[in-house]
C-alpha positions in Angstrom: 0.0 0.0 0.0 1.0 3.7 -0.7 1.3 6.0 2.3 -0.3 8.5 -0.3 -3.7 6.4 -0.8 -3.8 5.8 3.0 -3.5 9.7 3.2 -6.2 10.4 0.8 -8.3 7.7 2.5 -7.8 9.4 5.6 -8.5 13.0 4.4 -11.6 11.6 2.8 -12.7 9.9 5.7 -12.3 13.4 7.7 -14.2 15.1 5.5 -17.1 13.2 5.2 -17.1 11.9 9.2 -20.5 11.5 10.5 -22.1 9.5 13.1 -24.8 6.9 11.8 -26.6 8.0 14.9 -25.8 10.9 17.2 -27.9 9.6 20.5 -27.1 5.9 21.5 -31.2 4.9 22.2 -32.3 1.9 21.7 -34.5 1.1 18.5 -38.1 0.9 19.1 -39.4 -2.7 19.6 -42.6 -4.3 18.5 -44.8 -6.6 20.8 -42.7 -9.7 20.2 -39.7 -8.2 21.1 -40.5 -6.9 24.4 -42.2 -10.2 24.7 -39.0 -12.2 24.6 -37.1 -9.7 26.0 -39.4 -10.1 29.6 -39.2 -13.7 29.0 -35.3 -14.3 28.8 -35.6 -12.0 31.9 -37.9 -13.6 33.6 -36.3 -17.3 33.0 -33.0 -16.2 33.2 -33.1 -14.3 36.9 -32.5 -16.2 39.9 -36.2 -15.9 41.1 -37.5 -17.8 38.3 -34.9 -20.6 39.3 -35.5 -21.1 42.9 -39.0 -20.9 42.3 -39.1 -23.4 39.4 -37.1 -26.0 41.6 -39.6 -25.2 44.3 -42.1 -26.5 42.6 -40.2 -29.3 40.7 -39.7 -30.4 44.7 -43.3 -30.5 45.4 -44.6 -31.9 42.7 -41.9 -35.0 43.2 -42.6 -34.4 47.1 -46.4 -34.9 46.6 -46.5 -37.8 43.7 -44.4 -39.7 46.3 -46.2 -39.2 49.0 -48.9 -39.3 47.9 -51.2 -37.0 50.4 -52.9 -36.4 47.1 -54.2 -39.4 44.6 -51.2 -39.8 42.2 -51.6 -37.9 39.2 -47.9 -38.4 38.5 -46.2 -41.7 39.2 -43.0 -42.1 39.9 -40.8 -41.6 36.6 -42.8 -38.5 36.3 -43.5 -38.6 32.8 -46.5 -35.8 33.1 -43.4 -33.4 34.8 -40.9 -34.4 32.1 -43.9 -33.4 29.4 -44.4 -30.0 31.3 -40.3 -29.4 31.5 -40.5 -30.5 27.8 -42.7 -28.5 26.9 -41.8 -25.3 28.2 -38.1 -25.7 27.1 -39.6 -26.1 23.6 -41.4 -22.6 24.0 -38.6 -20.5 26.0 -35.2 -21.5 24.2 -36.8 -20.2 20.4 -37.9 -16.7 22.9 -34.6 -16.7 24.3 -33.2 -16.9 21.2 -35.1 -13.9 19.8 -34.0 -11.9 22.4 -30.1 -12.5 22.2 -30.6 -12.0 18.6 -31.8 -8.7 19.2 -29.5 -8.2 21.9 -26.9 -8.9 19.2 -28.5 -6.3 16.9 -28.0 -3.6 20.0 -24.6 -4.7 20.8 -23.7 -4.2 17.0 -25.3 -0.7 17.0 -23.3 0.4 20.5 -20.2 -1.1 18.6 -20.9 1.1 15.5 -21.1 4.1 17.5 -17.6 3.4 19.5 -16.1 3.0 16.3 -17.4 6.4 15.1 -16.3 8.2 18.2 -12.9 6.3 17.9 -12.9 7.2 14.7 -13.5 11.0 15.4 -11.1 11.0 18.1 -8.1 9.5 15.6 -8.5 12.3 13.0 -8.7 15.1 15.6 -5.5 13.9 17.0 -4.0 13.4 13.8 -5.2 17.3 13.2 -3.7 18.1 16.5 -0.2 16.2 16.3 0.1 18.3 12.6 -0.6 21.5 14.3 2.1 20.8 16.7 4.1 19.7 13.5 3.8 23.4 12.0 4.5 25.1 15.1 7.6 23.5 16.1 8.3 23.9 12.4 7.8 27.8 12.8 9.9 27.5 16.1 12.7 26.1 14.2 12.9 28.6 11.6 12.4 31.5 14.0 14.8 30.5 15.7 17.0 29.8 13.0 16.1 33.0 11.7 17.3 34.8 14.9 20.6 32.2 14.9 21.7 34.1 11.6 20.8 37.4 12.2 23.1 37.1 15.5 25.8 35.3 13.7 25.7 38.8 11.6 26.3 40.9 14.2 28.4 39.2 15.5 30.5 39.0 12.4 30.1 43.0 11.9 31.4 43.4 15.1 34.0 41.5 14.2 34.8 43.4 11.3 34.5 46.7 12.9 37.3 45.8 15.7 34.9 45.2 18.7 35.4 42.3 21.4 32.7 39.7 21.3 31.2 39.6 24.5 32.0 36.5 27.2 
């Protein structure tokens, strides 16, 4: 590559620098969305666990027992319907919502990368105005350099002692 393309590519990319989206919100969600989203949140919090093995407990508790006719014998095939049933039903909901969840994260990523962007080409802007001004500095002083080096040689010219 040519450090002359990656300069135009850069200039270019200065000039035409804008952010997809100035405020980070989220998009707006339909019924479905929020829907999965309070799902995953509900089946993926503590609450939902301790209170699911609750009542897997006492549903095993009471078929064994048996304080109640058995509506359930013991390999539980009614329970490992109900678990299978609702493991059919959450997993495609959770799914839904880490897919969305993946479309915000890619958003939130697009709009580091912008600012990154952004901040890159205003330092690059700053480290070349430093460029020009030490630049200046130089030739200032190299400026004042000669101009002393010529008085110093008329001096010399004209008989007087340099000073110490």
């Amino acid at each position: 590559m040519s450090t002359t393309s990656d300069a135009d590519n850069r200039e270019e990319e200065a000039t035409s620098f804008t952010l997809i989206d100035k405020t980070p919100h989220l998009p707006h969600r339909n019924f479905g969305e929020y829907f999965s989203d309070q799902i995953a949140a509900i089946v993926g919090s503590w609450r939902f666990i301790i209170i699911q093995s609750g009542l897997l407990l006492l549903w095993i508790v009471l078929n064994l027992i048996a304080w109640i006719q058995h509506w359930d014998p013991y390999p539980f095939i009614l329970l490992n319907l109900v678990l299978s049933f609702q493991a059919a039903f959450t997993a495609p909901i959770i799914m839904m919502a880490q897919n969305r969840q993946s479309v915000i994260d890619r958003h939130k990523a697009q709009l580091d990368y912008d600012i990154n962007l952004k901040a890159e080409l205003d330092i690059e802007a700053l480290h070349e105005k430093i460029d020009l001004l030490r630049q200046q500095d130089i030739a200032r002083l190299i400026g004042l350099l000669e101009v002393l080096t010529k008085e110093r040689i008329e001096r010399e010219k004209a008989g007087v002692k340099p000073e110490p």
